[in-house]
N, C-alpha and C positions, 0 to 999 in steps of 0.2 A: 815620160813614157816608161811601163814598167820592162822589164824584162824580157826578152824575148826566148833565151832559150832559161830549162830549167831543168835540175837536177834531183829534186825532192819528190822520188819517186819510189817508191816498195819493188817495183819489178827491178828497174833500175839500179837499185842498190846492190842488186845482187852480183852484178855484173864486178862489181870490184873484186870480189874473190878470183875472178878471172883473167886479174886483172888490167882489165879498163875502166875508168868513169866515163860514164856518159850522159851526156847534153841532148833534152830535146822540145823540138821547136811546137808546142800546141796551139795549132788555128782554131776557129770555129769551125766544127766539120762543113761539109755539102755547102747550101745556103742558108746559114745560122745565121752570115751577117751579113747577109743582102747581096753577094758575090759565090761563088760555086766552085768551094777548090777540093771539091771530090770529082773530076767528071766522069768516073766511071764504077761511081758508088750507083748500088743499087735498095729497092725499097727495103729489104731486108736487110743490108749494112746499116742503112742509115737509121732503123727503128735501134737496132741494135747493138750502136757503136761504141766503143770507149769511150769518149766523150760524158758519158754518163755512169763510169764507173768511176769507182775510190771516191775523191775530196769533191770531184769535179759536179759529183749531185747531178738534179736534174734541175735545168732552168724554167723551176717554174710561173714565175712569171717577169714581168718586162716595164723598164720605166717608160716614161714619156717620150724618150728619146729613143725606145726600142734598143737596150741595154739590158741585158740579164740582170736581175738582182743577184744572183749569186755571184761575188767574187771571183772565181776562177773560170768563169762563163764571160765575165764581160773583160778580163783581161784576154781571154781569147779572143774574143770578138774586136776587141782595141787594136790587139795585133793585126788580124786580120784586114781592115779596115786600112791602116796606117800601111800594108804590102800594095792594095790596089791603090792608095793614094797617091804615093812618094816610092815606088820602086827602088830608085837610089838610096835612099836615105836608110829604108827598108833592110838595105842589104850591107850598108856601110855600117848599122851598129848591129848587126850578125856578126861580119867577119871581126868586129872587134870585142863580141861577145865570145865568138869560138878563140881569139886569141888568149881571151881572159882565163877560158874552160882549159887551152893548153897548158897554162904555166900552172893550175891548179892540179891537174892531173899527176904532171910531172913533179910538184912539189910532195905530192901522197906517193911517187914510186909508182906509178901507171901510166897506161895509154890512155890515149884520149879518142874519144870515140861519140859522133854527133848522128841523132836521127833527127832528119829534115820534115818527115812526115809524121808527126804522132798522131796527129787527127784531121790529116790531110793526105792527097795523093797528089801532089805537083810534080811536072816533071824540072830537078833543079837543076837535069844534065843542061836542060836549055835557058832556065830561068837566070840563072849564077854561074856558069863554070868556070867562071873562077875561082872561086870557093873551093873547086876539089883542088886546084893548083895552087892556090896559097897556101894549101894546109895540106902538102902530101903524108906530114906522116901520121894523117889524123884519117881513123878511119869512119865514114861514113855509112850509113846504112838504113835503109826502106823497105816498107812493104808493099806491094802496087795491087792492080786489078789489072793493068795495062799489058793486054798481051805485047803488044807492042813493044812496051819499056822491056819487059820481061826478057822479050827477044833481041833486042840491044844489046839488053847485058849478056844473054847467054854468049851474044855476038862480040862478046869484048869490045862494044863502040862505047861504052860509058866509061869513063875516067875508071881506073885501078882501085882506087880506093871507096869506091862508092858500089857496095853489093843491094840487091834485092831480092825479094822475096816474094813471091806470085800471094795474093791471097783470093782464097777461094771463096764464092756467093752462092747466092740459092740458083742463077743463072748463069754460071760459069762454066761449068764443071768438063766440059771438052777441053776449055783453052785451060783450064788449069793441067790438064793431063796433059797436054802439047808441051806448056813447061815446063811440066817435072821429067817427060820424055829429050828436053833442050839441057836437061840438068841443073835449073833451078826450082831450087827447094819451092813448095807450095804450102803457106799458111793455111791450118783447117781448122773451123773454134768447133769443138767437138764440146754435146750437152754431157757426155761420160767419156774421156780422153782414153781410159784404158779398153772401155769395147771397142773402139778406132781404132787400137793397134793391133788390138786380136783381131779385128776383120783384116786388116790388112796382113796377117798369117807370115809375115815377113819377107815378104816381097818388094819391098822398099825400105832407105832406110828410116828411123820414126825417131823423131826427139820429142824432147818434152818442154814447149815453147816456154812453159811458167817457169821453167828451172831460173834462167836469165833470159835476156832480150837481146843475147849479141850474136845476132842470126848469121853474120859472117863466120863464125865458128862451127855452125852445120855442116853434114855431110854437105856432099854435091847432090840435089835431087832428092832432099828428103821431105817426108811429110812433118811440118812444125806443128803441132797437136797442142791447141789453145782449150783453154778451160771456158764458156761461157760465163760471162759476169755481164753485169748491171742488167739493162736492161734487155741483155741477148740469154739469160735466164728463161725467159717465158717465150724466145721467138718460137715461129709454130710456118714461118715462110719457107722454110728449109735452107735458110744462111747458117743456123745451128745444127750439125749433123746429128739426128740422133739413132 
């Protein structure tokens, strides 16, 4: 079985100037691999997910076995597949893959820092929590659609070290005000990032999500301002603000 979490990423890299490496875990989004670990992706996310941006390409097509021919598509999907089959097993070479990612960290003079979700929305307060107590001093972090989750966390019910981030859809946009009014920050992939900050006139506060990816270091309550890539370039659903 390949790897489960991974670190060879451009956004991600960035985050070591800040101090932390970080480890993260890419499923097959929605139902890519016959199982549905978006459940609160909507048609506009999912035309225009990461998933299809950088190495990750577009899978376009499929073997006999309904496998991506693309490499980094059917490791996803391997993953995927191997979570609903063997849950246990699942989660026992995670925690010894985040054990591996801690002493790596610590060996470069850094924090260790894991996202659960890169091209998934699971809730792993429920799935794993143990995960966040083995590894208190490793920080965790996600981006949801789950007003729900959202408000957990603003509610301090989710483990300490595991922050999230609302992210905003073409059919959100109330619950996403609710939790940036709760004090969690809300992702917005904006088609021009800077007319997003000028309309917002400064009334909240506004980072710049491309800078890194280590969203626990945001204000409380601010707007994350994503750049459109792959194929959220040409959405026209209004998941891409323009």
């Amino acid at each position: 079985m390949r790897e489960l979490l991974t670190t060879s990423n451009p956004k991600v890299d960035k985050g070591r100037a800040h101090g932390y490496l970080t480890a993260i875990l890419h499923l097959a989004p929605a139902d890519m691999s016959g199982r549905n670990v978006c459940p609160w992706s909507t048609a506009g996310c999912r035309a225009a997910c990461l998933n299809t941006a950088g190495r990750g390409g577009i899978a376009k097509s499929f073997d006999a076995q309904g496998m991506p021919e693309n490499a980094i598509q059917r490791a996803r999907v391997e993953r995927t597949r191997l979570f609903f089959a063997d849950r246990g097993a699942f989660v026992a070479k995670l925690r010894r893959e985040i054990t591996l990612h801690v002493k790596r960290a610590r060996a470069l003079g850094l924090g260790a820092s894991v996202r659960l979700n890169g091209t998934s929305d699971l809730p792993w307060e429920s799935i794993a929590p143990e995960l966040f107590a083995a590894f208190p001093d490793v920080q965790f972090y996600d981006y949801t659609k789950s007003l729900r989750r959202a408000g957990m966390y603003a509610d301090g019910m989710l483990p300490g070290n595991y922050h999230l981030t609302f992210s905003l859809s073409e059919t959100n946009a109330s619950e996403a005000w609710d939790a940036q009014r709760w004090g969690v920050s809300v992702a917005v992939v904006y088609a021009d990032p800077a007319a997003g900050r000028a309309a917002l006139a400064g009334n909240v506060p506004w980072v710049d999500g491309d800078a890194h990816d280590l969203r626990f270091l945001d204000p409380i309550g601010a707007i994350v301002a994503l750049k459109a890539k792959g194929r959220a370039k040409g959405d026209r659903s209004g998941f891409v603000v323009r």
